[in-house]
DRENMAR-291480 format. One record per residue (C-alpha): residue in one letter; x negated, y negated, z negated. Coordinates in pm, whole numbers, plus 50000, padded with zeros to 5 digits. Layout:
N
AXYZ
...
***
This chain:
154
X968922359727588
X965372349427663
X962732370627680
X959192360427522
X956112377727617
X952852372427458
X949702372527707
X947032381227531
X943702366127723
X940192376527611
X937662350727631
X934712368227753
X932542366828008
X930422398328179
X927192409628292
X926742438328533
X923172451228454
X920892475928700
X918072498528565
X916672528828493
X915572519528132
X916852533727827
X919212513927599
X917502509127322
X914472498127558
X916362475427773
X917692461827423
X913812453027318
X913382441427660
X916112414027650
X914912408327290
X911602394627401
X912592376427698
X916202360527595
X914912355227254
X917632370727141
X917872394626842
X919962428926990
X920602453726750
X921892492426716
X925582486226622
X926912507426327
X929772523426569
X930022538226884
X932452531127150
X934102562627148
X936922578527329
X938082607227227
X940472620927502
X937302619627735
X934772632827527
X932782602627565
X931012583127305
X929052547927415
X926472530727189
X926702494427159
X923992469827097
X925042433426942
X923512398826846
X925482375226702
X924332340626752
X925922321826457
X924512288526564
X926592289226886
X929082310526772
X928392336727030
X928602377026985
X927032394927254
X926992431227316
X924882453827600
X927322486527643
X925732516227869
X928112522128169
X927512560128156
X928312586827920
X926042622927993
X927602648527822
X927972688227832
X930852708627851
X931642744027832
X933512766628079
X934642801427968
X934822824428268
X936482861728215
X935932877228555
X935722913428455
X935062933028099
X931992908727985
X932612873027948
X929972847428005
X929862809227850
X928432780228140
X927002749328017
X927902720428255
X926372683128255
X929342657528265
X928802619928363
X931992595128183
X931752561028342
X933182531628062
X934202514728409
X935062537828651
X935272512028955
X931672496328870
X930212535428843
X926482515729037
X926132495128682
X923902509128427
X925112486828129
X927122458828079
X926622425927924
X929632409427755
X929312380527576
X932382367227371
X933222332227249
X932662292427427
X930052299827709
X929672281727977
X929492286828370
X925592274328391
X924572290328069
X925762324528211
X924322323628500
X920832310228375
X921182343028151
X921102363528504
X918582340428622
X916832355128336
X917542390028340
X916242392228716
X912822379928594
X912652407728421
X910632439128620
X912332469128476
X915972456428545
X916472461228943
X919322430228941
X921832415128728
X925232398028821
X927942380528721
X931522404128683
X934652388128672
X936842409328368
X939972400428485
X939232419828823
X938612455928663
X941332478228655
X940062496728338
X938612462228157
X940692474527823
X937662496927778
X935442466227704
X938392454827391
X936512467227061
***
């Protein structure tokens, strides 16, 4: 009996991105100097077993039939700890960080860019992106290397 097994490759290519900006002003930032057109998505990546919800910017360049979205590597949330120690009861607030990619935990957001790209063209995207003042540096990630790169599937 032969056994068929079906290996399911994304084609995508991926941006590690340093800074201390804000998403949505990183995403205006890229907009004026990629000329590209980012925009809020209408859903968050969200994952529900770690409380963690990430918001997803995405141009879609029809003409070369590329879809890029910027994803923010870190998730700051708050969680609640109920202590009982003796008769009164007190509630503590605690600030939780979720990392999308646990083993890249030093990238702020990532850049992944899906369809027919090539080699040059991504890398005179970084060339780009380190022109830029407010992002500290910008490199080229190889998907296939991440142990959690099934977060990036949406």
């Amino acid at each position: 009996m032969q056994i068929h097994s079906l290996d399911l490759v994304d084609d995508y290519s991926l941006i590690g991105i340093h800074t201390s900006e804000e998403d949505c002003k990183l995403a205006y930032l890229l907009n004026l100097n990629l000329h590209t057109k980012f925009k809020r998505s209408k859903f968050n990546l969200d994952f529900e077993n770690k409380n963690a919800s990430f918001p997803i910017f995405e141009f879609i360049n029809e003409k070369k039939q590329l879809a890029s979205y910027l994803i923010s590597n870190k998730c700051v949330g708050k969680t609640s700890e109920n202590s009982a120690v003796n008769l009164f009861s007190k509630s503590e607030v605690f600030s939780s960080t979720t990392y999308l990619i646990r083993e890249k935990k030093n990238v702020d957001y990532f850049m992944k860019i899906e369809g027919d790209i090539s080699t040059i063209e991504i890398f005179k995207t970084i060339e780009k992106l380190n022109k830029i003042s407010q992002i500290v540096t910008s490199y080229h990630i190889n998907p296939l290397k991440l142990r959690s790169k099934d977060f990036l599937i949406f």
